[in-house]
C-alpha positions as CSV (number, residue, x, y, z in Angstrom):
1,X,23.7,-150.7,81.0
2,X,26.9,-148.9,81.0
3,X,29.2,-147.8,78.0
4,X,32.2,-149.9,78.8
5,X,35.5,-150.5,76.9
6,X,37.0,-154.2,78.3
7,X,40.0,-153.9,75.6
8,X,41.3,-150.8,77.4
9,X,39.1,-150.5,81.0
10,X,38.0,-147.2,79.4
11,X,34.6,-146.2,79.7
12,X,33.5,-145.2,76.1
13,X,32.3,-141.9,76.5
14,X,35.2,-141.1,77.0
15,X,35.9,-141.2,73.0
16,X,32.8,-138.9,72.5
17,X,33.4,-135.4,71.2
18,X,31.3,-132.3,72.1
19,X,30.2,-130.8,69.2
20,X,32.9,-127.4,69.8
21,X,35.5,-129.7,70.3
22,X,35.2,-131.6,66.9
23,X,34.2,-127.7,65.1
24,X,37.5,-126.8,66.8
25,X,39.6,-129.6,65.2
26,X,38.7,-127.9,61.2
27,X,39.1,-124.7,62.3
28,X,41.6,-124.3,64.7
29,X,42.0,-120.5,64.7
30,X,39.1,-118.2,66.9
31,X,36.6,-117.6,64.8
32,X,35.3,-113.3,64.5
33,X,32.4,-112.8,66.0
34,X,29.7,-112.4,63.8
35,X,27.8,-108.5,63.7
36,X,25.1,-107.4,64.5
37,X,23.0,-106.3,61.9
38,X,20.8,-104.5,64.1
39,X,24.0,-102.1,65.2
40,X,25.0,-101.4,61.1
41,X,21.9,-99.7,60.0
42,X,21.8,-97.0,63.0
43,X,25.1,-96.3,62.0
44,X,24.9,-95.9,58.6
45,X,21.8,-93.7,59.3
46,X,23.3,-91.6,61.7
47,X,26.4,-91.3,59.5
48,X,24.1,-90.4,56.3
49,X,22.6,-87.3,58.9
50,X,25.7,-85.8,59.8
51,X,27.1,-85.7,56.3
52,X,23.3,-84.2,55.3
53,X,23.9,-81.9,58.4
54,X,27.2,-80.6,57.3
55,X,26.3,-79.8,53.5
56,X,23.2,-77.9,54.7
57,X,25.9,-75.4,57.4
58,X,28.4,-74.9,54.3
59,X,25.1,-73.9,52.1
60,X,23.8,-72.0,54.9
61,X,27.1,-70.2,55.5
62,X,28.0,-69.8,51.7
63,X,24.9,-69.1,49.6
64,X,23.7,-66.8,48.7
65,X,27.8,-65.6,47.6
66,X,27.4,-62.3,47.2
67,X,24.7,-60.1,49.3
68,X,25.0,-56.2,49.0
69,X,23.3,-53.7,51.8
70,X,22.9,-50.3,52.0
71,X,23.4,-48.7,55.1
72,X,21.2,-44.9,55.1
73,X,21.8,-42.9,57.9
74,X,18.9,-40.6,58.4
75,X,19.3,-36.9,59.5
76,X,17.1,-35.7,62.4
77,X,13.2,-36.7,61.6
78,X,10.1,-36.0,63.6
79,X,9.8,-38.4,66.5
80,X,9.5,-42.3,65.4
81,X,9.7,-41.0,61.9
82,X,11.9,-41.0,59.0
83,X,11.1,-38.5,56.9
84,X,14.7,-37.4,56.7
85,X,17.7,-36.8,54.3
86,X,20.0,-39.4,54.2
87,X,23.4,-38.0,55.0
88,X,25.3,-40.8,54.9
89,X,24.8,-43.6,52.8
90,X,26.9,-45.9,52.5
91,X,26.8,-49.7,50.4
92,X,28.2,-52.7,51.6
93,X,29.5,-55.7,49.6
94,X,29.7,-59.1,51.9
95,X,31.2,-62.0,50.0
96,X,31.1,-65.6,51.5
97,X,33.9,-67.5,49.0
98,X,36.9,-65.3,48.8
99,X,35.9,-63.7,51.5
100,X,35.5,-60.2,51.6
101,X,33.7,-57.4,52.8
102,X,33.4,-53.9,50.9
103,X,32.3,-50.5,52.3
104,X,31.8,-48.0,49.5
105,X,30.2,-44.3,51.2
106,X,28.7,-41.9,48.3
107,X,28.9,-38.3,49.3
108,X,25.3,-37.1,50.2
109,X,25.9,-34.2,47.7
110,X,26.5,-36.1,44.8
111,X,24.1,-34.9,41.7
112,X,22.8,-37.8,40.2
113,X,19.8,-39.1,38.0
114,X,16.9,-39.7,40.7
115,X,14.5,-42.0,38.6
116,X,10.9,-40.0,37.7
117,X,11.6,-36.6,39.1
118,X,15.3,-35.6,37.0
119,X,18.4,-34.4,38.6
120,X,19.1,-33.5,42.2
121,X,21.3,-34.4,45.4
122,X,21.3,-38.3,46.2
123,X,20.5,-37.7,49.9
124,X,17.2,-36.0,49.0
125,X,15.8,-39.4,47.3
126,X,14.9,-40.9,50.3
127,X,13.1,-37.7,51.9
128,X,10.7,-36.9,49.3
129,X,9.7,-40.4,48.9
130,X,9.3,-41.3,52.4
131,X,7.1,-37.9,52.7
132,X,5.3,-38.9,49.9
133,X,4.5,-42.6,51.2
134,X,6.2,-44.2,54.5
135,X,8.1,-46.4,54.0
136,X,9.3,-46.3,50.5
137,X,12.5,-44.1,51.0
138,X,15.0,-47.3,51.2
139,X,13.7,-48.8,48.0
140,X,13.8,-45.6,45.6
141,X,17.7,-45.1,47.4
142,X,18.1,-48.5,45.8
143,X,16.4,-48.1,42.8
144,X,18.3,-44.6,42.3
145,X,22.0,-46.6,42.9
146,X,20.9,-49.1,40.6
147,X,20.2,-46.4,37.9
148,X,23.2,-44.5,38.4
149,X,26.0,-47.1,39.7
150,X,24.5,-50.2,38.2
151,X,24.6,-52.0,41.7
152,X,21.1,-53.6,43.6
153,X,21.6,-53.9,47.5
154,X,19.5,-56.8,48.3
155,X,18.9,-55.4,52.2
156,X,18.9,-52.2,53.9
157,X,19.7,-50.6,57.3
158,X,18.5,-47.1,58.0
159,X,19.3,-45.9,61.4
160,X,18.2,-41.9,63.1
161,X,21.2,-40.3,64.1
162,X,19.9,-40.2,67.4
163,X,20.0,-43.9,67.1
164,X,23.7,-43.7,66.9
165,X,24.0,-42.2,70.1
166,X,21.5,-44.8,71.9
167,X,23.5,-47.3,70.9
168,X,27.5,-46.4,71.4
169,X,26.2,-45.7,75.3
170,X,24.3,-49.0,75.5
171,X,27.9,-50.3,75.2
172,X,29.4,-47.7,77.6
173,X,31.2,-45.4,75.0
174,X,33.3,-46.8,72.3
175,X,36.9,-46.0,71.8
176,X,38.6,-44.6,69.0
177,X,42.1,-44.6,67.3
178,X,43.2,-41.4,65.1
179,X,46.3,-41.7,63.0
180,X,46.1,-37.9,62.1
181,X,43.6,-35.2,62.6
182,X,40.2,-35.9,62.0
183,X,36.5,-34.9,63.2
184,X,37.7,-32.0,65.6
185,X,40.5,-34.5,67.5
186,X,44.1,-34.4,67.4
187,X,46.0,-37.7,66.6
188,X,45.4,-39.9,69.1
189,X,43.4,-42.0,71.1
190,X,39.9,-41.5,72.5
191,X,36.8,-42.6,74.6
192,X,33.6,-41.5,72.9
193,X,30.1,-41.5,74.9
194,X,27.4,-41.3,72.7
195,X,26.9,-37.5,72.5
196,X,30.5,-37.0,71.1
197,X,30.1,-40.2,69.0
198,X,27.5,-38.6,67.0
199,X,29.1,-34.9,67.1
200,X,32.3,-36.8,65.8
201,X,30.5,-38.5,63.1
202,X,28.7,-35.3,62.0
203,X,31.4,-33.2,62.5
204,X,32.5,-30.8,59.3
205,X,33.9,-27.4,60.6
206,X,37.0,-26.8,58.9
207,X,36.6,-29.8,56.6
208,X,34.0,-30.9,54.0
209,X,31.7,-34.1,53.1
210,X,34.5,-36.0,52.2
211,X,36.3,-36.0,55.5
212,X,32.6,-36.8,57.1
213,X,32.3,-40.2,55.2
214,X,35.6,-40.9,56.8
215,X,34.8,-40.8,60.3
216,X,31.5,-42.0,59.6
217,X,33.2,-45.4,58.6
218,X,35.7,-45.2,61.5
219,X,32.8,-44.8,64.0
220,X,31.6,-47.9,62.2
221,X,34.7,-50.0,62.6
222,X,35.3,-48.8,65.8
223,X,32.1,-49.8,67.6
224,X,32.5,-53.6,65.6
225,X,36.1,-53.5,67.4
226,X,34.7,-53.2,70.7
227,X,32.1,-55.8,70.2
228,X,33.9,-58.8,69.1
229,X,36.5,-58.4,72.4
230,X,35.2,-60.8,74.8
231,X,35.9,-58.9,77.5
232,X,33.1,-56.6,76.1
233,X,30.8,-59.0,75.5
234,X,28.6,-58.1,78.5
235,X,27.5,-55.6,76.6
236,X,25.9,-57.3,73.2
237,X,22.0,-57.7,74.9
238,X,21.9,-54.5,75.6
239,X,23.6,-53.0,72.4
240,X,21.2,-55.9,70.5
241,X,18.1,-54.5,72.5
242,X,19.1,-50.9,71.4
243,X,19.7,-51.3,68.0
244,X,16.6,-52.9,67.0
245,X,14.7,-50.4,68.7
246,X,16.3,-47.7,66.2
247,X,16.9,-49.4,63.2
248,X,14.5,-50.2,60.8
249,X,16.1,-53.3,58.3
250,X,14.5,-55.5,56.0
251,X,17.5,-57.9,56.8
252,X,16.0,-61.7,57.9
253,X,17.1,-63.0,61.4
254,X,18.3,-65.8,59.7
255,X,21.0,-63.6,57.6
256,X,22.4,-62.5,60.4
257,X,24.7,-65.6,61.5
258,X,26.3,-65.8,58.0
259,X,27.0,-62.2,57.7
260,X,28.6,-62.5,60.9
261,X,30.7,-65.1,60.2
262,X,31.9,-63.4,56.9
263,X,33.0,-60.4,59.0
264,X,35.1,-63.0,61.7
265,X,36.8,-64.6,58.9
266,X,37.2,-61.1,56.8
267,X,38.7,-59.5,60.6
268,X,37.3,-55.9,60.9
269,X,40.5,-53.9,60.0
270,X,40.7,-55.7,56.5
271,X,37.2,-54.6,55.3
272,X,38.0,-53.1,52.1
273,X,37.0,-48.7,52.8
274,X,37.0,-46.5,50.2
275,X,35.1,-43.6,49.2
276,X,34.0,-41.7,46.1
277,X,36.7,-39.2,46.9
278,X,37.7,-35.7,45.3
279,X,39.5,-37.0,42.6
280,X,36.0,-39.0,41.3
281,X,33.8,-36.0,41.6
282,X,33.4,-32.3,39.8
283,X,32.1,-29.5,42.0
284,X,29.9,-27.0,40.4
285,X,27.0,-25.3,41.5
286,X,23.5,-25.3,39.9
287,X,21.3,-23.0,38.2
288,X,19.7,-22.3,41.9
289,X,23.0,-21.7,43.6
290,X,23.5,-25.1,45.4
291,X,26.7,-26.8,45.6
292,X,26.9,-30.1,44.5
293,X,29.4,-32.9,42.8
294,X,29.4,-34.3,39.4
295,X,30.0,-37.6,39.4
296,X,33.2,-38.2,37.3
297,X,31.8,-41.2,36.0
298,X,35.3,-42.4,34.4
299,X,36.6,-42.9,37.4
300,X,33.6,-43.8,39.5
301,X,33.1,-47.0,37.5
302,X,36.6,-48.7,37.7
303,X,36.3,-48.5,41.5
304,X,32.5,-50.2,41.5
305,X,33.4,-53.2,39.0
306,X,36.1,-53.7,41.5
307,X,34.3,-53.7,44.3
308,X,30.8,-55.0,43.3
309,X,31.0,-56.3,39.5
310,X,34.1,-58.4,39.5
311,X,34.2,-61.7,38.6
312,X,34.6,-64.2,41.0
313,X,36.4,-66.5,38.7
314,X,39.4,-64.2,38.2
315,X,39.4,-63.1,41.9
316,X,40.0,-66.3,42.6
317,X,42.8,-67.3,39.7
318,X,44.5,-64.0,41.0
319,X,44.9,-65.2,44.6
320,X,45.7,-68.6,43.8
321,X,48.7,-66.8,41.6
322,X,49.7,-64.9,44.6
């Protein structure tokens, strides 16, 4: 039997609805489309990583805040040895907040408290205790700064000054930039191979330690310079390969990465170079004819709560007042 209206000769399902037309009649606007559950949660998840992610780099790449190496460069030792003074010493302040990068070289004739043995040059610290056990020179060098300038380096670096020359012709020479005399070279600019690298860095004739720990730190900068160009780039596995086959460190792999980073942000020519100079020192010679340096203490310790015992509070307050 058929659904028939006679009033009108309309059939009569013709007056049914579908059920979207009658939801369409109360709500007569399109409707959002539900979510998906099951697309929220990945999200949120992946979200919660990321920001888990980032907090870990900036704790990576700012703690510790402070980290302080000292950097001993060995004179010429038996062969794979160190039994050696160390000529040049020199501590480094990295600092991952404001940021900042110190480089403080102590003259290796400086006459200083050496901790169980009395008074005699710093550089000779790390000789007699490496002859007396191998090894051991780096930590009675710190153990002596910490005595006498009240500052722990948390890492060392101690490098043969052959080493120096192994490495600077890894990179192919390095280049050098004089504003006035210094280390046997007019004012000027120069390519060092390694040979005259070293004989630069050693040089003294007609100059004394002082002028030494200058172009020490020059050679320093100098061969960083190079390295960050990426034009000389090439030249990093090599130079990498080099220096850890004449360094000896207790620095972890892992440190590495941030201190880099410090020195990018820092920029090479605004590390902060000073040395304990003339005017900080008293020469004199000892009761066995040597001649050493006093430390003048007054004006020794100014420059290392500057560079090593400030406050990072008021470092901070001061720039922000800048």
């Amino acid at each position: 039997m058929s659904n028939y209206n006679p009033k009108h000769n309309i059939p009569s399902h013709a007056f049914q609805r579908t059920a979207r037309q009658s939801r369409d009649i109360f709500y007569p606007f399109p409707q959002k489309p539900k979510r998906n559950s099951s697309y929220v949660l990945p999200c949120g998840i992946l979200l919660l990583l990321s920001a888990c992610l980032f907090v870990l780099v900036v704790f990576y790449l700012v703690y510790p805040v402070k980290t302080t190496i000292l950097f001993l460069g060995i004179d010429y030792a038996p062969h794979h040895s160190f039994v050696g003074r160390s000529d040049t010493i020199i501590l480094l302040r990295f600092d991952s907040i404001r940021p900042y990068i110190g480089m403080l070289s102590i003259p290796r004739d400086l006459w200083i408290q050496i901790p169980g043995q009395g008074e005699n040059r710093i550089n000779t610290v790390h000789f007699f205790a490496e002859a007396n056990q191998s090894g051991s020179g780096p930590s009675a060098t710190i153990e002596t700064i910490v005595k006498n300038f009240g500052v722990r380096a948390d890492y060392y670096i101690r490098i043969r000054f052959d080493g120096v020359r192994d490495i600077v012709n890894a990179m192919d020479g390095v280049d050098i930039h004089l504003d006035q005399p210094l280390g046997g070279y007019p004012a000027g600019d120069f390519h060092l191979t390694g040979e005259k690298a070293l004989a630069f860095a050693r040089h003294r004739a007609g100059a004394d330690d002082f002028y030494r720990m200058q172009q020490g730190q020059l050679l320093i900068k100098s061969i960083l310079l190079k390295l960050i160009k990426p034009l000389n780039w090439r030249y990093i596995p090599s130079v990498a390969t080099t220096t850890f086959s004449v360094i000896d460190s207790n620095i972890p792999l892992w440190q590495i990465p941030r201190l880099a980073v410090i020195l990018l942000r820092v920029g090479i020519k605004n590390v902060d170079s000073h040395i304990i100079d003339r005017d900080m020192t008293i020469p004199t010679i000892t009761d066995q004819g040597a001649n050493v340096l006093l430390p003048n203490w007054e004006r020794i310790n100014p420059l290392i709560q500057k560079m090593f015992n400030y406050n990072l509070i008021d470092i901070l307050q001061n720039t922000q007042t800048k």
